[in-house]
C-alpha positions as CSV (number, residue, x, y, z in Angstrom):
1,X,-18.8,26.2,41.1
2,X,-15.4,27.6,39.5
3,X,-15.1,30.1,36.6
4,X,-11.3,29.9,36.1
5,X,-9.2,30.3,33.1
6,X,-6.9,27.7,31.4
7,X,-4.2,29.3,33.9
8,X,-6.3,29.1,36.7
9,X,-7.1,25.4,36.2
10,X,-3.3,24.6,36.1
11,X,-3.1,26.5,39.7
12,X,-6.6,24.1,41.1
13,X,-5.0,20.7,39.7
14,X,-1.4,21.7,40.9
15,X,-2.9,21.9,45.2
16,X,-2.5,19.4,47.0
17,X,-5.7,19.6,48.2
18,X,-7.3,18.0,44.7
19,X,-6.5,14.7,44.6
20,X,-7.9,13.7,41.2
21,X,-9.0,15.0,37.9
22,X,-12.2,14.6,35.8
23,X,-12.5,16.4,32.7
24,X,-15.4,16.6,30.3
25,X,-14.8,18.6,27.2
26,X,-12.5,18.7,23.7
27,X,-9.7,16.9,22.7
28,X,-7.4,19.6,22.9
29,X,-8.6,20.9,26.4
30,X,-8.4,17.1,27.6
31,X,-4.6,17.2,26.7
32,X,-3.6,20.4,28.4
33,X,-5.7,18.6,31.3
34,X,-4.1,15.2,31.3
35,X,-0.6,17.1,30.9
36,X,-1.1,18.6,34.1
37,X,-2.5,15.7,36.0
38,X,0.6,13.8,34.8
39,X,2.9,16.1,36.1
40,X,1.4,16.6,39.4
41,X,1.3,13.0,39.4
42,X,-3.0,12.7,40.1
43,X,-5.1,10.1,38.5
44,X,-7.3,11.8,35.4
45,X,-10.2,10.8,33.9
46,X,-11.1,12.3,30.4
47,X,-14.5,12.4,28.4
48,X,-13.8,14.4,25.7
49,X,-14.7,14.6,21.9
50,X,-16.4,12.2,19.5
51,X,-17.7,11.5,15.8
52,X,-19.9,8.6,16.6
53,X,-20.5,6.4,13.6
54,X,-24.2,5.2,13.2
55,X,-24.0,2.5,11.2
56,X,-27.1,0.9,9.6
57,X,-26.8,-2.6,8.0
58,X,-28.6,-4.4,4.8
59,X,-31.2,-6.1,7.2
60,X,-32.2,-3.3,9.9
61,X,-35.1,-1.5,10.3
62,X,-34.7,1.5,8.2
63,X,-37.6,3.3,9.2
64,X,-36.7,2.8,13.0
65,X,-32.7,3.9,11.9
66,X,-34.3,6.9,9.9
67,X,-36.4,8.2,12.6
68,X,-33.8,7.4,15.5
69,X,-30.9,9.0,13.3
70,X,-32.7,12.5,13.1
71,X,-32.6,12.4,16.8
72,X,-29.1,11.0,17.7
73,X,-27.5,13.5,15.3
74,X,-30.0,16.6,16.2
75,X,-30.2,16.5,20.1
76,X,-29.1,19.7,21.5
77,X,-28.8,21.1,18.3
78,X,-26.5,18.3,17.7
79,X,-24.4,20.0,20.7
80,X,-23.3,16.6,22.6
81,X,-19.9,14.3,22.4
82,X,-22.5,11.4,21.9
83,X,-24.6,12.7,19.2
84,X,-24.7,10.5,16.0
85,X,-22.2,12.3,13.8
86,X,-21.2,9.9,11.0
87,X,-23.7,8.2,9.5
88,X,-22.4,4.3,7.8
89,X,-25.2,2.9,5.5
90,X,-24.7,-0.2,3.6
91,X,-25.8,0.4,-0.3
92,X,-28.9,-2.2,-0.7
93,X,-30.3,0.4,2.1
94,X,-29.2,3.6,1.3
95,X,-31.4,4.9,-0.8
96,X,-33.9,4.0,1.2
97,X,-32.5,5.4,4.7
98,X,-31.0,8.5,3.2
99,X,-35.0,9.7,1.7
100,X,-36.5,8.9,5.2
101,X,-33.9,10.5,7.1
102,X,-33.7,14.1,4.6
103,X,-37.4,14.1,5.5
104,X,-37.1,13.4,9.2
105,X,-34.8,16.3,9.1
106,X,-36.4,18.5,7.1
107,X,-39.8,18.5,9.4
108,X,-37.6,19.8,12.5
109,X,-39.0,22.9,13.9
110,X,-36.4,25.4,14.8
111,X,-37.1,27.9,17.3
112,X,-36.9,29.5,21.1
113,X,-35.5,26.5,23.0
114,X,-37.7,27.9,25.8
115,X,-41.2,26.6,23.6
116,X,-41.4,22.8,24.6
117,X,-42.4,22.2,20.7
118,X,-38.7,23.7,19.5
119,X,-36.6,21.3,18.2
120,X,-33.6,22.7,17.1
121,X,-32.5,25.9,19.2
122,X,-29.3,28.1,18.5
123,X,-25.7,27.1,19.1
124,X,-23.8,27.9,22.3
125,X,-21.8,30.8,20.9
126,X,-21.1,32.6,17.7
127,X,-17.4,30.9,17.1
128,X,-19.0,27.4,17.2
129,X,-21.3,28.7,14.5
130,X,-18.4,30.1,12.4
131,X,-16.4,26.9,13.0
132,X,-19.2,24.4,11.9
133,X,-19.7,26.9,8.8
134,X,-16.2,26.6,7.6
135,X,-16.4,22.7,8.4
136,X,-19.4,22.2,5.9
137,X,-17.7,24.4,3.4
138,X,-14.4,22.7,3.3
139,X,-16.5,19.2,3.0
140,X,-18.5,20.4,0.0
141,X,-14.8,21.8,-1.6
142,X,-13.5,17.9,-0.7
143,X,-17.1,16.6,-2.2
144,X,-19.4,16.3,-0.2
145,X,-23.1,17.1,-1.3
146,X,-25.4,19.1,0.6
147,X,-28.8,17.2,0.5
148,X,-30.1,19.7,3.1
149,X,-29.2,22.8,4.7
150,X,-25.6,24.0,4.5
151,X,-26.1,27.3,5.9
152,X,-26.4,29.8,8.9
153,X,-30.0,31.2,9.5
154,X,-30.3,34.8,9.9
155,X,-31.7,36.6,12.7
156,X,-31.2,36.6,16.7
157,X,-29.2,33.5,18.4
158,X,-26.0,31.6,16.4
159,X,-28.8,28.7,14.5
160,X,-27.3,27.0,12.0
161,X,-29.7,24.9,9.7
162,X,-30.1,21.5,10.5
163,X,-27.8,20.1,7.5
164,X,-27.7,16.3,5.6
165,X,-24.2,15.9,3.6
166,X,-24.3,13.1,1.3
167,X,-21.6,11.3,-0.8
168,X,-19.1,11.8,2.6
169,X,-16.4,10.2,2.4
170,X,-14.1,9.4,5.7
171,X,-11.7,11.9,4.1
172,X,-13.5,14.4,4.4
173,X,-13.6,17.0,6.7
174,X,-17.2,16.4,8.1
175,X,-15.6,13.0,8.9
176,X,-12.5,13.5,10.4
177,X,-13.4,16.1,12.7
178,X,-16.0,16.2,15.3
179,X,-18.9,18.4,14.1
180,X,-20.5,20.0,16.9
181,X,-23.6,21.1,15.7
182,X,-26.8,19.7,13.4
183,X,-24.5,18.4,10.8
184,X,-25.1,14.9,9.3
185,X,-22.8,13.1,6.6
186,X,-24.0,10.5,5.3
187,X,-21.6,7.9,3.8
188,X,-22.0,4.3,2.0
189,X,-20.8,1.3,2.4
190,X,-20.9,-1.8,0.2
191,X,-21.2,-4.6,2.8
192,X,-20.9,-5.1,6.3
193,X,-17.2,-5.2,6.8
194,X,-16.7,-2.2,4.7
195,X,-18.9,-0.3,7.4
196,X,-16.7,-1.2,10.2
197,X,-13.8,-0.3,8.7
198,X,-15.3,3.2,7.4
199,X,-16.8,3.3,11.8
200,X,-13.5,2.9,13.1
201,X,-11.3,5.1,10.5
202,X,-11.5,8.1,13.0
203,X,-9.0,9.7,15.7
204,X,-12.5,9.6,18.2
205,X,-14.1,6.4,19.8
206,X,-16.5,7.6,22.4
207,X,-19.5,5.4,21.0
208,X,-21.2,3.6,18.0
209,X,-25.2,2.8,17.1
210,X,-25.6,-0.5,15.4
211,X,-28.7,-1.5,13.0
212,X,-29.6,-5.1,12.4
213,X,-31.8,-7.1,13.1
214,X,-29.6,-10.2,13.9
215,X,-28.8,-9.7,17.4
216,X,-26.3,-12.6,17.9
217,X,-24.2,-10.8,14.7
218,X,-24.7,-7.5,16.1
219,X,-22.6,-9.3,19.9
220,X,-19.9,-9.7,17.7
221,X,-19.4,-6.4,15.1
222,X,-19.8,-4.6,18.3
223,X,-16.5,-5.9,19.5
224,X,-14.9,-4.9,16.4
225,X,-15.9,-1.3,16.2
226,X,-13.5,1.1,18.5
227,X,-15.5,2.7,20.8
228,X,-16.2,3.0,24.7
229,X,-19.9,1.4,24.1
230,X,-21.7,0.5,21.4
231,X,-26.2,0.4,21.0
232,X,-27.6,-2.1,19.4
233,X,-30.7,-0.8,17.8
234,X,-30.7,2.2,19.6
235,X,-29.5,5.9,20.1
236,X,-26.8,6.2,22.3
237,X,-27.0,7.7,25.8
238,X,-25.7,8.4,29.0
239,X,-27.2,6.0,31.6
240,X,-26.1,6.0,35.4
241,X,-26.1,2.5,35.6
242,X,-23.8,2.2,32.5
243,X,-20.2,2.9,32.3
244,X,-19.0,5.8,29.9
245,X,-16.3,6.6,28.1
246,X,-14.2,6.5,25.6
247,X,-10.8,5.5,24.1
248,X,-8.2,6.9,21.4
249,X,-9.0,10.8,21.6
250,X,-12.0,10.6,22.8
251,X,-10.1,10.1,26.3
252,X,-9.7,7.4,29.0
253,X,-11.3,6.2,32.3
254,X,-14.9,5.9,33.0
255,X,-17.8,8.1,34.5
256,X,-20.5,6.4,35.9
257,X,-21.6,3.2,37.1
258,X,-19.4,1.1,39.8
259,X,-16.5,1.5,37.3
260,X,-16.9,5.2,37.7
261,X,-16.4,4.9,41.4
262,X,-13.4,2.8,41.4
263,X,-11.8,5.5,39.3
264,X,-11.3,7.2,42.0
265,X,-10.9,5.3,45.1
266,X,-7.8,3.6,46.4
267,X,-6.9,-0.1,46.5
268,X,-5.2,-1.1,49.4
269,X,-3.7,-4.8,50.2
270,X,-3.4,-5.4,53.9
271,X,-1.1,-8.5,54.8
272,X,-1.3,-10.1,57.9
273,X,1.8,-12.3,60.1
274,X,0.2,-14.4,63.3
275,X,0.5,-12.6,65.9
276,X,1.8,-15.5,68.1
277,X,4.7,-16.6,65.9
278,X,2.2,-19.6,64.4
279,X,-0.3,-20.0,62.0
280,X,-0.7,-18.6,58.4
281,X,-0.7,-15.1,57.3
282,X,-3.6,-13.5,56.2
283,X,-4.0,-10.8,53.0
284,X,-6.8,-8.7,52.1
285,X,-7.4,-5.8,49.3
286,X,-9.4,-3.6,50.4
């Protein structure tokens, strides 16, 4: 394992000795890497950033949504490029899903991530804190309301209270940007087209949760909605037998899975002439 500046990464991707780049982290770091992959001509994957729309649809399970939406959005502190970030709830539900979810929310214990009954520990680092501050207060300027939270807690380690924004709006900020922490805005939708469209109005698309509880629909929304993967009826994760990744600036390539391999091993055509002037040639990829 590496400590190394931004400089110093340059100087690694730039031997000859590395012969391909994998990146997880932001958007803006993901550039700077693919930039330099590009001109030292090395095949890059990126898994960077993401605002993952949850969207929850006039038929699903709204308890099940409720109680899986407090942990997609609040795991690791809401810390993770996966986490559930924009919540998409058609109108005949929201009332419904919004009361459930506040209260899921509101019952998280906060604490020493060290106790195994802590729920919601501190952020990484003071600047993240500052960052997701001034998010939530530019989104309540544009709007927003704050149905919970909306505030730093005092006292030792950067924890930020677990916070529900209501009446978002893809405009805002808490939309457009990825919100690394436990901040949840909630927007509405009036059917299930509009809900789509509000999922994929966003620069990310890294993944998507889907809630109904037609299955057969659910096959063919999912290929509408711009993301890397999509869960029907569930939170999203990382699974080794799974590709992942994502697309737009959320990044490119896949980890993971078979396709992860492939990334970054060679294909190679071999073509073979008889050897005694007769016969057909043979070809292989390998």
């Amino acid at each position: 394992t590496l400590l190394v500046s931004s400089q110093q990464t340059e100087v690694l991707i730039d031997d000859p000795r590395i012969r391909a780049v994998t990146l997880t982290g932001s958007d803006i770091t993901g550039s700077k890497v693919g930039a330099a992959s590009g001109r030292a001509l090395k095949k890059s994957v990126l898994e960077l950033g993401g605002s993952d729309p949850f969207i929850v649809l006039a038929d699903a399970d709204v308890t099940a949504a409720a109680e899986t939406g407090v942990r997609a959005r609040n795991q690791n502190a809401g810390q993770s490029c996966i986490a559930a970030k924009r919540f998409i709830v058609v109108e005949s539900v929201a009332d419904e899903f919004e009361q459930r979810f506040n209260d899921g929310v509101a019952h998280l214990k906060i604490g020493d991530p060290m106790q195994r009954e802590t729920q919601i520990g501190p952020l990484a680092r003071g600047d993240l804190r500052d960052s997701l501050e001034e998010q939530v207060r530019r989104s309540v300027d544009e709007g927003a309301h704050v149905a919970l939270g909306g505030h730093r807690r005092e006292g030792r380690g950067y924890f930020y209270a677990p916070t529900v924004l209501t009446r978002a709006t893809p405009v805002m900020t808490a939309a457009r940007e990825e919100t690394f922490g436990p901040v949840a805005a909630v927007m509405r939708a009036r059917d299930t087209d509009e809900a789509v469209t509000i999922a994929n109005q966003t620069p990310f698309g890294l993944g998507a949760s889907l809630w109904t509880r037609d299955i057969d629909r659910a096959r063919s929304l999912a290929r509408r909605i711009q993301v890397g993967s999509v869960f029907i009826n569930g939170m999203v994760a990382s699974d080794p037998r799974l590709p992942f990744g994502g697309i737009k600036r959320s990044g490119y390539g896949r980890e993971l899975s078979a396709f992860g391999i492939r990334e970054f091993v060679n294909i190679q055509t071999i073509w073979i002439g008889p050897a005694s002037g007769s016969g057909q040639p043979v070809a292989s990829v390998e």
